[in-house]
C-alpha positions as CSV (number, residue, x, y, z in Angstrom):
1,X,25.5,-32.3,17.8
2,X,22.8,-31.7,15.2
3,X,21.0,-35.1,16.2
4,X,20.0,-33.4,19.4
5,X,18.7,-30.2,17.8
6,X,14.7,-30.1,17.5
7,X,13.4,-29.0,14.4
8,X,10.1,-27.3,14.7
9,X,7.8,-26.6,11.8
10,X,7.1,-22.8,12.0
11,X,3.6,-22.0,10.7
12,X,3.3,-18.4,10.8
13,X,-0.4,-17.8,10.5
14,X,-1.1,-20.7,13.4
15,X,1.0,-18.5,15.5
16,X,-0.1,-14.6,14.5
17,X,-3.6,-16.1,15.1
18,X,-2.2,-17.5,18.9
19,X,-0.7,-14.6,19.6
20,X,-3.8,-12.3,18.6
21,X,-6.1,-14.1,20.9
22,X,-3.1,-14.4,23.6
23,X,-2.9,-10.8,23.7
24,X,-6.0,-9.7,23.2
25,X,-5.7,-7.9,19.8
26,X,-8.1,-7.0,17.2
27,X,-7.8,-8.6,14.4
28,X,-7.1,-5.4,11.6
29,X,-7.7,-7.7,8.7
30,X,-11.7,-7.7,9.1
31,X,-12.0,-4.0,10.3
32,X,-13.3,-1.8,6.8
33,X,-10.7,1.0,6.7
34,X,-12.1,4.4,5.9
35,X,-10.7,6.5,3.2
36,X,-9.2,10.2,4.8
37,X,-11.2,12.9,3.3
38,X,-8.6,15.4,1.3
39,X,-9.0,19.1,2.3
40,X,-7.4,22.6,1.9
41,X,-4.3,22.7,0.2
42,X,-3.7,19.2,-0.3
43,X,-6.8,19.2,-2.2
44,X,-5.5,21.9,-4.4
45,X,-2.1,20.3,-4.7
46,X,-4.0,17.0,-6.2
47,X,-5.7,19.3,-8.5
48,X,-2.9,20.5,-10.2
49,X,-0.7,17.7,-10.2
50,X,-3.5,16.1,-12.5
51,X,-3.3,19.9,-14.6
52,X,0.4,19.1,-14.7
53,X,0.5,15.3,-15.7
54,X,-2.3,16.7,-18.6
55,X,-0.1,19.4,-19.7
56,X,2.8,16.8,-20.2
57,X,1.0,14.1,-21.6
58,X,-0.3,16.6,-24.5
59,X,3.4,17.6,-25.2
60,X,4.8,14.3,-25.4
61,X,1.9,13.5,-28.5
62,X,2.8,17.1,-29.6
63,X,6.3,16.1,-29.6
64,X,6.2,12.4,-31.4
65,X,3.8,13.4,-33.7
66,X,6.5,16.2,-35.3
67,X,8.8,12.9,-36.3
68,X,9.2,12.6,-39.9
């Protein structure tokens, strides 16, 4: 029964590039992407995350440099 099985050798980029141009489709690879400008309070969020992470990073040094 497996004698008259086909094997086909699947080449994924030959057929994401056939079925691009079968559909009509942009291809999203060569489009630049623009970065999203950050505003309001996401903006503000960012800010003190980075405040935060500092604030941490100073205590840990704080903290392994009291080891004796």
């Amino acid at each position: 029964m497996n004698e008259n099985k086909i094997i086909k050798k699947v080449n994924l980029d030959e057929d994401w590039e056939e079925f691009i141009k079968n559909e009509g489709l942009l291809d999203y690879n060569k489009i630049p992407l623009k970065r999203a400008k950050i505003r309001g309070w996401i903006k503000i969020a960012f800010w003190f995350l980075r405040i935060y992470i500092l604030i941490m990073v100073i205590m840990v040094i704080i903290g392994f440099s009291r080891i004796h």
